[in-house]
C-alpha positions as CSV (number, residue, x, y, z in Angstrom):
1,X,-25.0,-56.0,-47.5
2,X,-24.3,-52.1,-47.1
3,X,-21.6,-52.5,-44.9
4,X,-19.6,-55.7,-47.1
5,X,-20.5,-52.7,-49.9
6,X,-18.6,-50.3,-48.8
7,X,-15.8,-52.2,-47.5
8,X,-15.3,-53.9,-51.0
9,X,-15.5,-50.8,-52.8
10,X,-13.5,-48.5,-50.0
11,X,-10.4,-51.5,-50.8
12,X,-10.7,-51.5,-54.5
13,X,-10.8,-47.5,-54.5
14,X,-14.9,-47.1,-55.6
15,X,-17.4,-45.4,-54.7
16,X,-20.6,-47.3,-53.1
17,X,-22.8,-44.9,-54.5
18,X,-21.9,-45.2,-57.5
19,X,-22.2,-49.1,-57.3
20,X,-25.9,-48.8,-56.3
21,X,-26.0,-46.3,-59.3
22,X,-25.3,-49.2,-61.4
23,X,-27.5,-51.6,-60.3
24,X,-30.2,-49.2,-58.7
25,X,-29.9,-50.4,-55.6
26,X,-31.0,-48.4,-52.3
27,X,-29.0,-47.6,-49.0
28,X,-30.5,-50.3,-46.6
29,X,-32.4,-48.3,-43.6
30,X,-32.6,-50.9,-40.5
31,X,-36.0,-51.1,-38.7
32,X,-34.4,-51.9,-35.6
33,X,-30.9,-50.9,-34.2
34,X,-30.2,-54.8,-33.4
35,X,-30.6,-54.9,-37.3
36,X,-27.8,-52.8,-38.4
37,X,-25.2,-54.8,-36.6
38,X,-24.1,-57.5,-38.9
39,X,-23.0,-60.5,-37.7
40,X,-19.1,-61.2,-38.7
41,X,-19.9,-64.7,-40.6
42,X,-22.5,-63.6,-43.0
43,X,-20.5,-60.0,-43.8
44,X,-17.3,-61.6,-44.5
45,X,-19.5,-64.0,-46.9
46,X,-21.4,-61.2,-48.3
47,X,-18.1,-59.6,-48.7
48,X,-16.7,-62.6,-50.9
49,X,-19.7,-63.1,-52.6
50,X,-19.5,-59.1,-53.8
51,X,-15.5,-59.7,-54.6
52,X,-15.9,-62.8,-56.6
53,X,-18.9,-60.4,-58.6
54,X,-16.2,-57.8,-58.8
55,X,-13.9,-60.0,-60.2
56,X,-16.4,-61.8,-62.3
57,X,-16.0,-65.4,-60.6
58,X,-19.1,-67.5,-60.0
């Protein structure tokens, strides 16, 4: 979720902390490395999931 975070807000010109501000919401720390790799199917969804939220689509 981090990483479709960032990229949403780094295209629409926001800050991702400030985001998390919002909804206090933490950085997610991976326990593993294998973790922190996302796999390109679920980020792209998790990406349209935060742009329809952005554009306040459900």
């Amino acid at each position: 979720m981090d990483i479709a975070l960032e990229e949403v807000c780094a295209d629409h010109g926001f800050d991702a902390a400030d985001a998390r501000k919002i909804v206090d919401a933490k950085v997610f720390v991976p326990l593993e490395r294998s973790e922190a790799i996302p796999d390109p199917g679920t980020l792209a969804e998790v990406k349209d999931l935060l742009l329809c939220t952005l554009q306040d689509k459900n």
